[in-house]
KEZANU-880065 format. One line per field, with one value per residue: chain; x, y, z of N, C-alpha, C in turn. Coordinates in nm, 3 decimals, padded with zeros to 5 digits. Example, Ala and Ser with C-alpha at 12.3 -4.5 7.8 and 13.67 -1.06 7.14 Angstrom:
c = A	A
nu = 01.319	01.285
nv = -00.569	-00.225
nw = 00.780	00.708
cau = 01.230	01.367
cav = -00.450	-00.106
caw = 00.780	00.714
cu = 01.320	01.290
cv = -00.330	00.003
cw = 00.780	00.787
***
This chain:
c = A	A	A	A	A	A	A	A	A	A	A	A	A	A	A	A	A	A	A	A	A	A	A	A	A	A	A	A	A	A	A	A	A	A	A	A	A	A	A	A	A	A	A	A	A	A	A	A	A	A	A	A	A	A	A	A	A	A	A	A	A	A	A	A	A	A	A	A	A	A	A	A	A	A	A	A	A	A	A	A	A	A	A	A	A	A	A	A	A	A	A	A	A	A	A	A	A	A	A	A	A	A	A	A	A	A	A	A	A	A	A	A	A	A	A	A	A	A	A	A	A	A	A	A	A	A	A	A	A	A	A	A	A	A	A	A	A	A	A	A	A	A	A	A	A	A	A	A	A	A	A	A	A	A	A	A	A	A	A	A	A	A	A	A	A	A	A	A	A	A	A	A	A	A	A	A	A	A	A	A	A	A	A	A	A	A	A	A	A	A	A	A	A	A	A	A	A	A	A	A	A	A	A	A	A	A	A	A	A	A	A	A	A	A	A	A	A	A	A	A	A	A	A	A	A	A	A	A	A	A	A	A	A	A	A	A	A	A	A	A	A	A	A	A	A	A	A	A	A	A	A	A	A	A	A	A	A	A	A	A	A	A	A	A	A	A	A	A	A	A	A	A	A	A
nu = -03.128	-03.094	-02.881	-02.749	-02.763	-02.634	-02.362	-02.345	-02.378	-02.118	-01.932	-01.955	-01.896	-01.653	-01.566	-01.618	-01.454	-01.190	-01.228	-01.069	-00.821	-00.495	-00.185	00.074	00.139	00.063	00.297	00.496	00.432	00.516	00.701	00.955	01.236	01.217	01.090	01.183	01.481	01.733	01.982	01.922	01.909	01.669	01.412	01.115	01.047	01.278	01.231	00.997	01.078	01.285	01.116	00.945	01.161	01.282	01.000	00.965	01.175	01.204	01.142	00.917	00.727	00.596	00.514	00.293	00.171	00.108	-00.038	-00.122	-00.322	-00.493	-00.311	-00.238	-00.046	00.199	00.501	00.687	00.636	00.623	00.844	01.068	00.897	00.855	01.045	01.013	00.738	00.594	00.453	00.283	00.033	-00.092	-00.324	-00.561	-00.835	-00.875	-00.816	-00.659	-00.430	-00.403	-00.305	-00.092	00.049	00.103	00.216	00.487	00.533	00.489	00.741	00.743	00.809	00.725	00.652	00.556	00.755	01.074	01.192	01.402	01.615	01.466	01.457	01.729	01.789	01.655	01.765	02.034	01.958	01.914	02.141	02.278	02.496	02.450	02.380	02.272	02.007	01.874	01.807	01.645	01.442	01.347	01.302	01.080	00.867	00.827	00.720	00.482	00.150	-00.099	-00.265	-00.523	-00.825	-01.027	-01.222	-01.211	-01.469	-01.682	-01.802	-01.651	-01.380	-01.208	-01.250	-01.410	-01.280	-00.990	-00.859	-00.659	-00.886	-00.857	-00.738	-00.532	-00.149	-00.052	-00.099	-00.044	-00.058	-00.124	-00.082	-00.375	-00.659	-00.730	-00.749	-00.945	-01.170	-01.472	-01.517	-01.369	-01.536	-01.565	-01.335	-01.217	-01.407	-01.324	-01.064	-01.180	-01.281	-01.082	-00.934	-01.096	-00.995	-00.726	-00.525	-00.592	-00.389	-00.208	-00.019	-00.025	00.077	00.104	00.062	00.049	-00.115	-00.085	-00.201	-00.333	-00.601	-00.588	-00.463	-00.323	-00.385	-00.372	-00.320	-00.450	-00.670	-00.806	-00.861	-01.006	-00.875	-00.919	-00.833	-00.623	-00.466	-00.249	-00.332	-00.596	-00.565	-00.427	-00.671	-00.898	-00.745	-00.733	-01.003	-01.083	-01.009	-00.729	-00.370	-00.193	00.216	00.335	00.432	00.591	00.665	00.717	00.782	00.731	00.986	01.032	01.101	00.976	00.702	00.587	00.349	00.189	00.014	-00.179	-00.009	00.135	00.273	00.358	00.272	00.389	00.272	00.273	00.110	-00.108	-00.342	-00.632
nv = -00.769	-00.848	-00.928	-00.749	-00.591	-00.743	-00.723	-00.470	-00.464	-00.608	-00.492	-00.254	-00.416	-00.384	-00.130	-00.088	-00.231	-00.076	00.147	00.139	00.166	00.201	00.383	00.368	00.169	-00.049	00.027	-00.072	-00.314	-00.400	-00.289	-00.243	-00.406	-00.760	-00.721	-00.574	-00.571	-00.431	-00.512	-00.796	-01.039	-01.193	-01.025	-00.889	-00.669	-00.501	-00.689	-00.614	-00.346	-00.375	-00.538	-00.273	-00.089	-00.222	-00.211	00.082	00.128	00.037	00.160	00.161	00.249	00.602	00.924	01.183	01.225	00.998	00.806	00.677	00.461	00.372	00.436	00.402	00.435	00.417	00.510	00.385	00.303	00.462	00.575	00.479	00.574	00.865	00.938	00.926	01.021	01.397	01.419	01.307	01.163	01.064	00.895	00.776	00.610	00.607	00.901	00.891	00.747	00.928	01.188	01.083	01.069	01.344	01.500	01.333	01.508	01.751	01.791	01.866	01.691	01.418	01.173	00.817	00.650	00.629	00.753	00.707	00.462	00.315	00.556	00.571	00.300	00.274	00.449	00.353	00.152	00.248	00.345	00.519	00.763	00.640	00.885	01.057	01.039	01.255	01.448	01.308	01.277	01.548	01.536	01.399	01.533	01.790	01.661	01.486	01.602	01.622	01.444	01.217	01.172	00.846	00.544	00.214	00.129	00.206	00.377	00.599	00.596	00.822	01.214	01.373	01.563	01.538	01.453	01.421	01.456	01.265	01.072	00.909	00.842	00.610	00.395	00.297	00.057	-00.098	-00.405	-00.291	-00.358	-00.646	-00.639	-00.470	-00.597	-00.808	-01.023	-01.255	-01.179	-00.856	-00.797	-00.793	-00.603	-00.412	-00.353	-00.353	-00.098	00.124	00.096	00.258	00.481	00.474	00.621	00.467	00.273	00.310	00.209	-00.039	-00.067	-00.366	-00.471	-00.717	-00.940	-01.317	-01.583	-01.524	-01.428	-01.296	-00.986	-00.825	-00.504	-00.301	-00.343	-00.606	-00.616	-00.730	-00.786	-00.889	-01.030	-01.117	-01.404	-01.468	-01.627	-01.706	-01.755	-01.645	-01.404	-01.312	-01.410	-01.182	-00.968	-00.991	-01.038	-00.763	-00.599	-00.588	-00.635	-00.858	-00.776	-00.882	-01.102	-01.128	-01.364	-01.404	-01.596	-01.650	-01.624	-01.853	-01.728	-01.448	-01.454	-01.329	-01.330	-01.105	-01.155	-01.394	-01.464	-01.608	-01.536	-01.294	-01.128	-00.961	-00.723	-00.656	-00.441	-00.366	-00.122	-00.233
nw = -00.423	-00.129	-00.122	-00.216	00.053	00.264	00.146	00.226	00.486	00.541	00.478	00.636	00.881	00.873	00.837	01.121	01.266	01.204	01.376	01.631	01.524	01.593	01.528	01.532	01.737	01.507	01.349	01.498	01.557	01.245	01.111	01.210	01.330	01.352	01.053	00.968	00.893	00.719	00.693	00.689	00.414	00.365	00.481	00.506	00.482	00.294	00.089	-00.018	-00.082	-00.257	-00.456	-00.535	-00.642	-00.862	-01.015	-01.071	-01.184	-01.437	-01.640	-01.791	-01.646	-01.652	-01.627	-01.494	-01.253	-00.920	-00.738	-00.421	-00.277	00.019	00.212	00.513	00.776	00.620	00.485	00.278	00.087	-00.147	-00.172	-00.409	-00.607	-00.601	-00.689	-00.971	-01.072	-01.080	-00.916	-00.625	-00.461	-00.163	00.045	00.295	00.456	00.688	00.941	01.185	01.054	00.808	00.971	01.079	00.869	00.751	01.004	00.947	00.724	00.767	00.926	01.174	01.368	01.595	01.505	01.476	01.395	01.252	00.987	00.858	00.809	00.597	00.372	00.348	00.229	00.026	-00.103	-00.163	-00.260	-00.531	-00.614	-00.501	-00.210	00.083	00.260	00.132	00.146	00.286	00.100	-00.067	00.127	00.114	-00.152	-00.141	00.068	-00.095	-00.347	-00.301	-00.273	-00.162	00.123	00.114	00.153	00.134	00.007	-00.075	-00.156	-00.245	-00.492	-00.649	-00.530	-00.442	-00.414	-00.670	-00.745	-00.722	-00.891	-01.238	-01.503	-01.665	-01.507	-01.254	-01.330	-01.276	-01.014	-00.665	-00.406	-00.111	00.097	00.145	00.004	00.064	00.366	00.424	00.301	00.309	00.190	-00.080	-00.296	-00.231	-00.230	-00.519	-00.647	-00.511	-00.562	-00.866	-00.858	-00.763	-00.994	-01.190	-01.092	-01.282	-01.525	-01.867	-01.966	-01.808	-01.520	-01.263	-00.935	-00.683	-00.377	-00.111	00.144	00.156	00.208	00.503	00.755	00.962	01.121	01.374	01.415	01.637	02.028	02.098	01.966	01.628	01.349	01.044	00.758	00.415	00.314	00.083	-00.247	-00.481	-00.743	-00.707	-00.684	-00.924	-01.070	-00.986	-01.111	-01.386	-01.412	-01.340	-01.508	-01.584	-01.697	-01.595	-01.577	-01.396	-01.146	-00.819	-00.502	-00.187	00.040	00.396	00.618	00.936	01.160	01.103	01.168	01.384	01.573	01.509	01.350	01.096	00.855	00.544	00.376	00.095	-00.159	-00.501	-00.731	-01.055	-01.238	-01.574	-01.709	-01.867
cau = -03.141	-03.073	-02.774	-02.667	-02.796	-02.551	-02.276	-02.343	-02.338	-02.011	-01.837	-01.988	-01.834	-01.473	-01.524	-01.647	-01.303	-01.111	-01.257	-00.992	-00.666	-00.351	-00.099	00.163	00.136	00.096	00.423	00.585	00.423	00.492	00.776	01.076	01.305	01.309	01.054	01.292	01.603	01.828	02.079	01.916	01.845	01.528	01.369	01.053	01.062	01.381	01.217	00.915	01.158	01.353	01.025	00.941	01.251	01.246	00.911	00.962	01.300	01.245	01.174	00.798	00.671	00.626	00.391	00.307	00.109	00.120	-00.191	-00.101	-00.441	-00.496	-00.182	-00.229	00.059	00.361	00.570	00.824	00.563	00.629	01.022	01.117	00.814	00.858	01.142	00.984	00.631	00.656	00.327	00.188	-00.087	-00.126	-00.484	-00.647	-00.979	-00.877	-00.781	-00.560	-00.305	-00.396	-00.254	00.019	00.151	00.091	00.359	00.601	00.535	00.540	00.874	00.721	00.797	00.623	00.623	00.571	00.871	01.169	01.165	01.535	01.687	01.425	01.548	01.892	01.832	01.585	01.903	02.167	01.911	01.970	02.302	02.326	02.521	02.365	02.372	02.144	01.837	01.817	01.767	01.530	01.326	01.331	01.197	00.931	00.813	00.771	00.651	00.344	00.052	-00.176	-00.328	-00.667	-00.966	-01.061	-01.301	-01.199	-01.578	-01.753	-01.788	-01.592	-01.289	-01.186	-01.320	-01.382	-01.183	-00.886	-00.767	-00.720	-01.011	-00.807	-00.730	-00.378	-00.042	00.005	-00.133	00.015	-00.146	-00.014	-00.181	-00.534	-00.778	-00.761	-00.731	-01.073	-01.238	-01.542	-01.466	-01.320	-01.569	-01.567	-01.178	-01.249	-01.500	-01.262	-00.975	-01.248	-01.312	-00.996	-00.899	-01.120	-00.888	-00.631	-00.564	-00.584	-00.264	-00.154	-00.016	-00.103	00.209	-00.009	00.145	-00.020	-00.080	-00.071	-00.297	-00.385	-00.687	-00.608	-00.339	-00.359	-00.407	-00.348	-00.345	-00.609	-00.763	-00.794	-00.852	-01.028	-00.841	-01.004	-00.693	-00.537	-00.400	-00.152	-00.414	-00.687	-00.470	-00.454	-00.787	-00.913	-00.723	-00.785	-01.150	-01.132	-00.932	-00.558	-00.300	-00.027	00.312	00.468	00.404	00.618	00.633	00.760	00.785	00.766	01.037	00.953	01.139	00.945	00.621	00.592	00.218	00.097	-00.119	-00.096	00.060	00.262	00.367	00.345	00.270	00.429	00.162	00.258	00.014	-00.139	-00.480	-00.630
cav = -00.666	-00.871	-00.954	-00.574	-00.539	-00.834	-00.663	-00.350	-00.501	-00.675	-00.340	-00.145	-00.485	-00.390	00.015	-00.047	-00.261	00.004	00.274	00.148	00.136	00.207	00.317	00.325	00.012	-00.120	00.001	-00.131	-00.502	-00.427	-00.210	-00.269	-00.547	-00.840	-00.745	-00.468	-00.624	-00.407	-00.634	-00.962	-01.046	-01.237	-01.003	-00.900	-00.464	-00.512	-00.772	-00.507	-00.226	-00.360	-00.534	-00.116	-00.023	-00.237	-00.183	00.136	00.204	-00.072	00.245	00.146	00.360	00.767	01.035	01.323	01.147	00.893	00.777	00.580	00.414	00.274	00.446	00.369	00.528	00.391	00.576	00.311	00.209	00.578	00.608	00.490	00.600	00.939	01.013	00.936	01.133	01.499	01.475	01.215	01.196	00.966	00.835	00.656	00.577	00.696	01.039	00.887	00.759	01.067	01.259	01.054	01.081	01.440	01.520	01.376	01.571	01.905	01.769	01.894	01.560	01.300	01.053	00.709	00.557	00.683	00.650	00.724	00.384	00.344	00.657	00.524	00.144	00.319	00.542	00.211	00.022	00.377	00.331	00.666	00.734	00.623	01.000	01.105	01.036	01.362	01.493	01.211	01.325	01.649	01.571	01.344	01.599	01.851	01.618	01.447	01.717	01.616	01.330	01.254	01.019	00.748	00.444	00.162	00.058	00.341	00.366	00.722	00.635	00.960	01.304	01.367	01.681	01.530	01.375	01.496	01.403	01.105	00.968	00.863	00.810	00.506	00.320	00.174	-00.004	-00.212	-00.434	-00.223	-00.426	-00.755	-00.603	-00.363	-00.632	-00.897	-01.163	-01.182	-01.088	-00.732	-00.764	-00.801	-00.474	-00.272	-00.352	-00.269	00.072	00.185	00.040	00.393	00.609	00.501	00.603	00.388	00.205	00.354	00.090	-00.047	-00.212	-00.363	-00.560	-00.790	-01.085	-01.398	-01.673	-01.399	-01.453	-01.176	-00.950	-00.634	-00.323	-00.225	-00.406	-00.657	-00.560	-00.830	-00.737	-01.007	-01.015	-01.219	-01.505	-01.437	-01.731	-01.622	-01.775	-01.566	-01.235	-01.313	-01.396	-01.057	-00.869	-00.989	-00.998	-00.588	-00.541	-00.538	-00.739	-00.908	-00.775	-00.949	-01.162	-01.181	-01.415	-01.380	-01.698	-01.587	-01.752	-01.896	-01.614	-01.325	-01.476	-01.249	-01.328	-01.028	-01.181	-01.533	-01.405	-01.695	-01.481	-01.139	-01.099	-00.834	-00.779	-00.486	-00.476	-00.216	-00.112	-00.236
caw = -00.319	-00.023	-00.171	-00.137	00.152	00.295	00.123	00.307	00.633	00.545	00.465	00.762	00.996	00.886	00.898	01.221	01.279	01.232	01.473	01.741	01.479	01.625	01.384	01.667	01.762	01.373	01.264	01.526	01.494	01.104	01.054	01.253	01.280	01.202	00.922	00.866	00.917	00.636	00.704	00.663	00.257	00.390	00.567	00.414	00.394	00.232	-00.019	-00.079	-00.138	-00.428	-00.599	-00.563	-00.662	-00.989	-01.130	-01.069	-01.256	-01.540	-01.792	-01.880	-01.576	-01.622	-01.567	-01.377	-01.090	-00.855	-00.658	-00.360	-00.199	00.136	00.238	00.637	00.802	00.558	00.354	00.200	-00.039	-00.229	-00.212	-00.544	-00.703	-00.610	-00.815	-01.126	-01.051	-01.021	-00.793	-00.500	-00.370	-00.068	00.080	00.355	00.517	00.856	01.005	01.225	00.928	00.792	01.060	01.124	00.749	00.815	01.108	00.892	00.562	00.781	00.948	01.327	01.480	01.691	01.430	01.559	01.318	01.186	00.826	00.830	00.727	00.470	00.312	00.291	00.210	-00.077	-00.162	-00.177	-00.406	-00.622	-00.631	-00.440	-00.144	00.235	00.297	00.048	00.201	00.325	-00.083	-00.095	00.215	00.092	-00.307	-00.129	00.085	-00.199	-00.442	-00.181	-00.261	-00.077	00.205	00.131	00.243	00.013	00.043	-00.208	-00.176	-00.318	-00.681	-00.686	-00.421	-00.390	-00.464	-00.810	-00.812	-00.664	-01.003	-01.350	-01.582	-01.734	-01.377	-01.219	-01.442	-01.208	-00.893	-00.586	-00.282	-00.017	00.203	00.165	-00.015	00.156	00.475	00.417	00.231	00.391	00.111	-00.195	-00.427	-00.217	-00.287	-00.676	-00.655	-00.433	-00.720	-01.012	-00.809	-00.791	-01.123	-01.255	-01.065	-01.301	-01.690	-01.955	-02.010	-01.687	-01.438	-01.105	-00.819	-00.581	-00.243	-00.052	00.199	00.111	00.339	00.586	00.786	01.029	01.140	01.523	01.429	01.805	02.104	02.136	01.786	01.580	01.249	00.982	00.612	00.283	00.258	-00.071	-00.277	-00.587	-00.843	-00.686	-00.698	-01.091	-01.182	-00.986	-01.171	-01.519	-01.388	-01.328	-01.681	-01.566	-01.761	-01.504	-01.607	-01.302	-00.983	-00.753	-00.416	-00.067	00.186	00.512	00.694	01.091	01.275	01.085	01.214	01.524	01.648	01.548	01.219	01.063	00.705	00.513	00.235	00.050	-00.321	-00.546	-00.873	-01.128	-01.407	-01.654	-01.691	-02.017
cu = -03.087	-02.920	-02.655	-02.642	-02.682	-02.394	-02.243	-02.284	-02.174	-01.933	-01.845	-01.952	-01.715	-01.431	-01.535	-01.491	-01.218	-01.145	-01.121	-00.802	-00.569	-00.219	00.055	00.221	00.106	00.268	00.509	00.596	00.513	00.679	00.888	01.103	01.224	01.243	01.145	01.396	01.657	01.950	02.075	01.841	01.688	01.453	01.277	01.048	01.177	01.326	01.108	00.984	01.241	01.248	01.011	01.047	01.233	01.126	00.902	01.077	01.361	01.191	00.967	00.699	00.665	00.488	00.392	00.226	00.079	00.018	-00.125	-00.273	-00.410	-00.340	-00.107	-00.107	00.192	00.363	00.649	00.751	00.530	00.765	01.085	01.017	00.814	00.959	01.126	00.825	00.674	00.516	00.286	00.095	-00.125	-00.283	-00.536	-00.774	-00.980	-00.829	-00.667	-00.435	-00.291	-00.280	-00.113	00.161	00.179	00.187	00.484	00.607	00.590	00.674	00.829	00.769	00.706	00.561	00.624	00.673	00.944	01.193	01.340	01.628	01.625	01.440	01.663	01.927	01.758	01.720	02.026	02.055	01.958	02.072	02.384	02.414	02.426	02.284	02.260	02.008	01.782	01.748	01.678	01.389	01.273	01.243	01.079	00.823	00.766	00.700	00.492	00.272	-00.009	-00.178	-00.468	-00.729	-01.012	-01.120	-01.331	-01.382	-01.662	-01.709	-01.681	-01.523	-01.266	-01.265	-01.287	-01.279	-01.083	-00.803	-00.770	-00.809	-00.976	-00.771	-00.524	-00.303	-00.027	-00.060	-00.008	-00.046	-00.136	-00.121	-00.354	-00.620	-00.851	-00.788	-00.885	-01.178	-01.333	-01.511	-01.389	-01.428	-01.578	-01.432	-01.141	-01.327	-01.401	-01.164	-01.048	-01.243	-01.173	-00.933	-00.938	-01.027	-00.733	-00.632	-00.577	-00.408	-00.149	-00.096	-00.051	00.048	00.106	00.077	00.035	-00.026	-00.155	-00.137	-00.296	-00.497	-00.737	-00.510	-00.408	-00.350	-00.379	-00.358	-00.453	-00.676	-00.723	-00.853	-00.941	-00.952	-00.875	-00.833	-00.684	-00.470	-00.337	-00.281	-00.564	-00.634	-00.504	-00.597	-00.863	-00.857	-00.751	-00.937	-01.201	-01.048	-00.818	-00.513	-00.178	00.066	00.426	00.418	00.527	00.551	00.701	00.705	00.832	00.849	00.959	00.944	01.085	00.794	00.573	00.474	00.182	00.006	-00.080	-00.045	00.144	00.335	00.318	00.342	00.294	00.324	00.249	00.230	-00.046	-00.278	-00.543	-00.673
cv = -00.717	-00.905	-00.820	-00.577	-00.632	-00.831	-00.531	-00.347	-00.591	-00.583	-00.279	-00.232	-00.381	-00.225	00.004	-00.132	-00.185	00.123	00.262	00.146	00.213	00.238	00.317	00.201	-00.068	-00.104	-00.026	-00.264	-00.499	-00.391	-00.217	-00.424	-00.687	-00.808	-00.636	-00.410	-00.514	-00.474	-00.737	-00.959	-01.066	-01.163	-00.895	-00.760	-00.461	-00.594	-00.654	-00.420	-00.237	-00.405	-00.343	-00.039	-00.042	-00.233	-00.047	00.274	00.083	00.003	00.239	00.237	00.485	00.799	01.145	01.270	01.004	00.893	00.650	00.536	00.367	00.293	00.375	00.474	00.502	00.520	00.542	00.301	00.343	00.649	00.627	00.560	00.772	00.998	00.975	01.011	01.288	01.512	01.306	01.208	01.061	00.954	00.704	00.668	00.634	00.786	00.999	00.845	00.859	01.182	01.223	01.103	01.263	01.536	01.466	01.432	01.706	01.886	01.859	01.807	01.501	01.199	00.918	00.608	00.690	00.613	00.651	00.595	00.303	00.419	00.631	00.393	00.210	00.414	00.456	00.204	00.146	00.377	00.471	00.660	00.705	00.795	01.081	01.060	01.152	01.447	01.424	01.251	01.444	01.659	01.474	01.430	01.752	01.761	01.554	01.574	01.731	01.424	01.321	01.142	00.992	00.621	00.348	00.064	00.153	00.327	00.436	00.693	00.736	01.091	01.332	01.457	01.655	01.511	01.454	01.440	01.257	00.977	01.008	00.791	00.649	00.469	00.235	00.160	-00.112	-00.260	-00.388	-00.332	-00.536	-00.756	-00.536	-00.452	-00.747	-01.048	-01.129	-01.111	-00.934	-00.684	-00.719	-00.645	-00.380	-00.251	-00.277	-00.109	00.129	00.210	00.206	00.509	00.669	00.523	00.513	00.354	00.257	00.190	00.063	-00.124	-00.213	-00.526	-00.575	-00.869	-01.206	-01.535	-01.602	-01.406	-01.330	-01.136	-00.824	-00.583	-00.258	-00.342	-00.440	-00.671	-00.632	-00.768	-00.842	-00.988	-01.162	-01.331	-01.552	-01.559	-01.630	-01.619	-01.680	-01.443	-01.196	-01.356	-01.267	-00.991	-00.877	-00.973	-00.846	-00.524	-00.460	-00.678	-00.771	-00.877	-00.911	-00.993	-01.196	-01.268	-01.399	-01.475	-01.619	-01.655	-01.726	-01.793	-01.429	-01.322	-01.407	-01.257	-01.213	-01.008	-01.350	-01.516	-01.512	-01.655	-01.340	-01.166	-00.917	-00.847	-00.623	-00.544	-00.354	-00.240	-00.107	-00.160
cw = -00.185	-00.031	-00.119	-00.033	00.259	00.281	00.217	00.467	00.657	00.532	00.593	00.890	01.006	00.893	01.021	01.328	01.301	01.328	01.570	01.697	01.549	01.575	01.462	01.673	01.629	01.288	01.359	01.531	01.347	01.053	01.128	01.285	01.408	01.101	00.859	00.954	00.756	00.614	00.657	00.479	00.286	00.438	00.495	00.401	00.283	00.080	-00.093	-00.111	-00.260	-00.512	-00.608	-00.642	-00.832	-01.039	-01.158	-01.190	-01.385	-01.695	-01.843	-01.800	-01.586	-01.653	-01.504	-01.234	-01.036	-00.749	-00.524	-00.287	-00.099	00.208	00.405	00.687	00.817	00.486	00.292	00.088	-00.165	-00.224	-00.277	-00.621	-00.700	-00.706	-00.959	-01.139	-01.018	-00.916	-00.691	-00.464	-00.282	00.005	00.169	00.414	00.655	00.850	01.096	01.148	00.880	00.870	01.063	01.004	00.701	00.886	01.037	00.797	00.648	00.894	01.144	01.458	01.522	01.576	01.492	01.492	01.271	01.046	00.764	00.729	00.630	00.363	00.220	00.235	00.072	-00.216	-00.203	-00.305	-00.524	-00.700	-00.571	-00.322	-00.005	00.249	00.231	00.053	00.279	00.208	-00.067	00.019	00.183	-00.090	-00.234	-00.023	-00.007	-00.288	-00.368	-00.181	-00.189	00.043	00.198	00.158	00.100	00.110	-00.108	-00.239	-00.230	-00.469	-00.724	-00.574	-00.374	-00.461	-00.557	-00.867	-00.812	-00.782	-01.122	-01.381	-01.615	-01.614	-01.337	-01.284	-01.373	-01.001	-00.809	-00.450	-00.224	00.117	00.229	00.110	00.042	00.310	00.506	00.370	00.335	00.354	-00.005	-00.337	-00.394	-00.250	-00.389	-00.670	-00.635	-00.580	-00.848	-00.986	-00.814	-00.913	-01.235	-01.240	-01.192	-01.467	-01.739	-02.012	-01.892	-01.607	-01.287	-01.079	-00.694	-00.508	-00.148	00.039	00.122	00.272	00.529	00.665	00.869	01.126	01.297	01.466	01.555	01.890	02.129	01.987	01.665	01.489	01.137	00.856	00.564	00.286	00.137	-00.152	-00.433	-00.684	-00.869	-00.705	-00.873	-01.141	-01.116	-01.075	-01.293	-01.537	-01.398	-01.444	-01.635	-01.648	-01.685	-01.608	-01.503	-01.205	-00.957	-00.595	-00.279	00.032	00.315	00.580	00.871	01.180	01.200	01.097	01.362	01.610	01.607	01.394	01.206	00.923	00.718	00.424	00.199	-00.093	-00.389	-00.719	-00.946	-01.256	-01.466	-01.655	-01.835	-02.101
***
C-alpha cells in the first residue's frame, strides 16, 4: 500500500511538471537545426525519419490504424506511417499539444513550426519528388481522425471507445514514456499499459532518449526523465510481452548538444506484441 501510495506521488510530481509546458519553445530547442539539419547525415531528425521510414516500408507492417501516444506537438513521428494506415489517431496528456496539433490539421495557421521540410525530406526518403509534400500533407490530414487525451499511467490509456475492440493495428511513441515516467519501473508499467492498446501480433516503433536525466520544456522548466540505457530498453520490453525486432542507436555528436537537456543518444526499438 505504501508502496502505491509512493507511486502516486511520483506520477502526480511529473503531471504537475508539465502544467507550465511550452510547446513553442520545445520545438524550437528540439526541432530545428542543427537537430534538423536535412543536409547534415548526422543530424539526429534526419536519423529518426529514415529508422521511420524503414520499419515502416519493410512489408511486415499493415492495418487499418495507427495509434500514435504521447504525441506532444510533433508530427514527423506519423509521416511514413501514414501512408500505410488508412486511419491515425494522435494523443497527448496536454491540451496545449493538443491544440497545437490541432491548428495544423485544420490548416488555419499559427503553428509554431513549419512542418514543410519534413514533408519533403519524408517525400525524398519515398523516392517521391521534393514537391510532393503537398499530397502528403493533404493524405495526413485526412487520414489523422482524431487528437485525443491519453495517460500512459492509467490502466485504460485512452477512452475505451476510442479503439476497436481488438485494439491498434500498430503503435508509435516518441520520447513519451521516459519523459512522463518517476523511475523506471513506472517506465516498464507505462509500456505494459499501452502495450493493451495494441492487437495481438500488432507492432510497436518506439523512440527514445538515451542517458537523459532531464531535458526544458519551456524556458526555465526543467523537466526530470528516467536515464535509459539500451539493455534496460530491452529487458522492459520483453518484461511487458514485446519481442525486439530491431534496436537501433544514435550517438549524439558534441555540436547537437545545445543545453537544452543532457541526451547522449536516441534509441530506435520496433517490436511486436506477443
Amino acid at each position: 500500500m505504501m508502496q502505491d501510495k509512493e507511486q502516486e506521488k511520483g506520477i502526480a510530481a511529473m503531471a504537475a511538471c508539465y502544467q507550465t509546458f511550452d510547446p513553442a519553445a520545445y520545438l524550437q530547442y528540439n526541432y530545428t537545426p542543427p537537430r534538423a539539419d536535412f543536409v547534415r547525415k548526422d543530424s539526429i531528425v534526419p536519423w529518426k525519419l529514415a529508422c521511420l521510414h524503414r520499419a515502416f516500408t519493410e512489408g511486415d507492417v499493415s492495418g487499418d490504424l495507427l495509434l500514435d501516444i504521447g504525441s506532444g506537438p510533433t508530427l514527423y513521428q506519423v509521416l511514413s506511417g501514414c501512408e500505410v494506415f488508412n486511419r491515425v489517431l494522435m494523443t497527448d496528456f496536454l491540451e496545449v499539444n493538443r491544440a497545437e496539433l490541432r491548428r495544423w490539421l485544420q490548416d488555419a495557421g499559427g503553428c509554431s513550426l513549419d512542418w514543410t521540410p519534413y514533408l519533403q525530406h519524408v517525400c525524398k526518403l519515398e523516392g517521391r519528388r521534393p514537391s510532393a509534400w503537398t499530397e502528403k500533407a493533404t493524405r495526413l490530414r485526412r487520414v489523422i481522425a482524431d487528437v485525443l487525451p491519453v495517460d500512459v499511467h492509467c490502466s485504460q490509456p485512452v477512452a475505451p471507445d476510442a479503439l476497436p475492440p481488438a485494439g491498434a493495428d500498430c503503435l508509435v511513441s516518441c520520447f513519451c514514456l521516459e519523459s512522463v515516467s518517476p523511475d523506471l519501473p513506472a517506465f516498464t508499467r507505462a509500456l505494459g499499459n499501452i502495450r493493451k492498446l495494441l492487437r495481438p501480433d500488432g507492432h510497436l516503433m518506439l523512440i527514445g532518449a538515451l542517458g537523459e536525466s532531464y531535458y526544458f520544456g519551456g524556458p526555465g522548466l526543467r523537466i526530470p526523465v528516467v536515464p535509459l540505457d539500451e539493455a534496460q530498453v530491452c529487458a522492459s520490453l520483453k518484461e511487458t510481452g514485446f519481442t525486439l525486432i530491431r534496436l537501433e542507436v544514435y550517438n549524439l555528436p558534441s555540436d547537437m548538444r545545445v543545453g537544452v537537456d543532457d541526451v547522449t543518444g536516441v534509441f530506435f526499438a520496433k517490436a511486436k506484441r506477443d
